[in-house]
C-alpha positions in Angstrom: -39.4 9.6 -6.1 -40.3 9.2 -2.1 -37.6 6.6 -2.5 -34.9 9.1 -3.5 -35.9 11.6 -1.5 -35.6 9.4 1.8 -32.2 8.0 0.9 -31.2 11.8 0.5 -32.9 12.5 3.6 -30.9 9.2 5.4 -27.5 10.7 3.9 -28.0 14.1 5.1 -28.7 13.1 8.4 -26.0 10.4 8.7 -23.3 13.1 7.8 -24.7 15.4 9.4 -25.2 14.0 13.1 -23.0 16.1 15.2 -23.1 19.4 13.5 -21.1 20.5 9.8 -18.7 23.1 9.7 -18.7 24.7 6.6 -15.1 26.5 6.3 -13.8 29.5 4.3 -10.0 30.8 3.9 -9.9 32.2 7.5 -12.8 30.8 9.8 -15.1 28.0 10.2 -19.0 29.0 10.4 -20.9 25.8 12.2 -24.3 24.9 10.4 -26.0 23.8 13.4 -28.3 20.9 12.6 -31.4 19.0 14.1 -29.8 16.3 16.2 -31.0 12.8 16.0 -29.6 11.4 18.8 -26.9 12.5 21.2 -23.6 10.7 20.1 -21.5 11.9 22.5 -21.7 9.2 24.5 -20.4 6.5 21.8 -16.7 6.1 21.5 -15.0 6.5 17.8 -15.5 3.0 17.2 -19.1 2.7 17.8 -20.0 5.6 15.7 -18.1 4.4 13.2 -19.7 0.8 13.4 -23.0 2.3 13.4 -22.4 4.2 9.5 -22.6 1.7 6.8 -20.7 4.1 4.9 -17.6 3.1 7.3 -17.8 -0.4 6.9 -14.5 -1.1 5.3 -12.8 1.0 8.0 -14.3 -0.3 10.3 -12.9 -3.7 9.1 -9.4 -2.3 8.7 -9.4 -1.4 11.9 -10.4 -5.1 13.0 -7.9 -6.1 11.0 -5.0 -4.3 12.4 -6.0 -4.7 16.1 -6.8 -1.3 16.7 -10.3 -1.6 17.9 -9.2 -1.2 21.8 -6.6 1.7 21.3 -9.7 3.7 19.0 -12.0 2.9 22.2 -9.7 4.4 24.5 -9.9 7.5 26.6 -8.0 9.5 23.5 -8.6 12.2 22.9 -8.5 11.1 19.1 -9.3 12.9 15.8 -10.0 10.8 12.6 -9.8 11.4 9.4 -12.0 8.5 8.6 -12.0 7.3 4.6 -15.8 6.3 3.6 -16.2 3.1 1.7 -16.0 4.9 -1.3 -12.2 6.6 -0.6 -11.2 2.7 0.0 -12.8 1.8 -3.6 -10.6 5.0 -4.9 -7.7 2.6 -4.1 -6.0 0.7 -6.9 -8.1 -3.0 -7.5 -6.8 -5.2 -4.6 -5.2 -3.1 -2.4 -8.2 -3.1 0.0 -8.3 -7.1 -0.4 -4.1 -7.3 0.2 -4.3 -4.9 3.4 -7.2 -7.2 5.0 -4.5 -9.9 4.8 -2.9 -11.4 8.1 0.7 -10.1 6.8 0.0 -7.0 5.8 -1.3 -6.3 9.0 1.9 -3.6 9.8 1.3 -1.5 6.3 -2.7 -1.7 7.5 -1.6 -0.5 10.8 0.2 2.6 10.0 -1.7 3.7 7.3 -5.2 3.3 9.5 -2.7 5.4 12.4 -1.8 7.8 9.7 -5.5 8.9 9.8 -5.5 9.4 13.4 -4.5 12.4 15.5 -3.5 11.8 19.1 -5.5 15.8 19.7 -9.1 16.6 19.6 -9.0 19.3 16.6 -12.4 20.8 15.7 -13.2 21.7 12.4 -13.4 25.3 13.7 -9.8 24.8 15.6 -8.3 23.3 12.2 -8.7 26.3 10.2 -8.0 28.6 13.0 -4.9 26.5 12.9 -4.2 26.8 9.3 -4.8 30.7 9.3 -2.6 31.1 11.9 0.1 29.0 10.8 0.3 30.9 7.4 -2.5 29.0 5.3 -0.8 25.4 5.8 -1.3 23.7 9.3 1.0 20.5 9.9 -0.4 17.6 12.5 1.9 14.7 13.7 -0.2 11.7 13.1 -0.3 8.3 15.5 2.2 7.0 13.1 4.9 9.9 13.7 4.1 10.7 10.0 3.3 14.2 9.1 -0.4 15.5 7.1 -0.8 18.8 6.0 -4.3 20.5 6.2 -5.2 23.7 3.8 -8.2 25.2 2.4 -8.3 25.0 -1.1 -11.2 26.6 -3.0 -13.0 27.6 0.4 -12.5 23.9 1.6 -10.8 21.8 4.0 -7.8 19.5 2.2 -5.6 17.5 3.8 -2.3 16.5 2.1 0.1 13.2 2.4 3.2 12.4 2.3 3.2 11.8 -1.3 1.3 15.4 -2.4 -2.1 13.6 -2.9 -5.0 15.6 -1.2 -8.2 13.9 0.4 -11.0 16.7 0.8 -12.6 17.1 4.2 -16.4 16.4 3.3 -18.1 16.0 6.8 -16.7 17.6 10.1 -17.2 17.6 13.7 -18.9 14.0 14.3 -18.4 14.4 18.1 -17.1 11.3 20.2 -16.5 10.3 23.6 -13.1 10.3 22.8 -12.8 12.9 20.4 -13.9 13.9 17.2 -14.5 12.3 13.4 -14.4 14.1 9.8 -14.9 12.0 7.1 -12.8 12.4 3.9 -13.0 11.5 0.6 -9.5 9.9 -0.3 -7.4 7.6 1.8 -3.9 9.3 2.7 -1.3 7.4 2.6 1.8 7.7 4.5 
């Protein structure tokens, strides 16, 4: 039982780091929490090495070369797929994109997850109440996501209609800002 109750403990914290906004139809509420440490001062990358949870982007983005662009100045915001949105992914597909020439499909779908802006979970929705409950960002790849709320919560929508649900927001960055989603988008 102490078991459980520190790994729940470990995951609240990790996802929690920088703060959780917690969003309805019209306005974001931040749910200040107890920092751990100051991140500020790591890049996207770093933060993003230091979360097990992130270990297959983090690999992906290896992969495609992007390690230097995502610890530039920015400012950046990432929608970054845990582990578990990469196993959503038909059996393979992870295994094929890792591959040396697929590094251009790996590239702009890990850029399709990236905003060249630093959007706040607060500033999204703000965004998406203003703009008539759907709020369109250009993405590094010049491709086009969509962000709603749906059922009180932050969605954002592909190309192709499939939705990845906003889980985690505002992980702060040198270089901009991280939420965590459930589902990889896909350009």
């Amino acid at each position: 039982m102490k078991k459980i109750s520190l790994a729940m403990t470990v995951l609240a914290i990790l996802f929690s780091l920088d703060g959780f906004a917690q969003c309805d139809r019209h306005k974001a509420r931040a749910i200040q929490t107890k920092h751990v440490e100051d991140l500020g001062h790591k890049d996207i990358v770093d933060i993003a090495s230091s979360n097990d949870d992130f270990s297959t982007l983090v690999a992906a983005v290896a992969a495609a070369d992007l390690v230097s662009t995502l610890k530039s100045e920015g400012p950046f915001t990432v929608f970054a797929p845990t582990n578990t949105a990469f196993a959503k992914l038909p059996e393979g597909t992870v295994e094929g994109l890792l591959e040396p020439k697929a590094k251009a499909d790996l590239t702009a779908i890990l850029t399709y997850h990236v905003v060249a802006a630093k959007i706040s979970a607060e500033t999204l929705v703000n965004a998406i109440a203003a703009a008539g409950d759907e709020f369109v960002m250009n993405s590094v790849n010049g491709g086009k996501l969509t962000a709603k709320i749906m059922n009180g919560n932050p969605v954002l929508i592909d190309a192709q209609g499939n939705k990845s649900f906003i889980t985690s927001t505002d992980i702060n960055a040198s270089n901009g800002v991280i939420h965590v989603i459930d589902t990889v988008v896909m350009p």
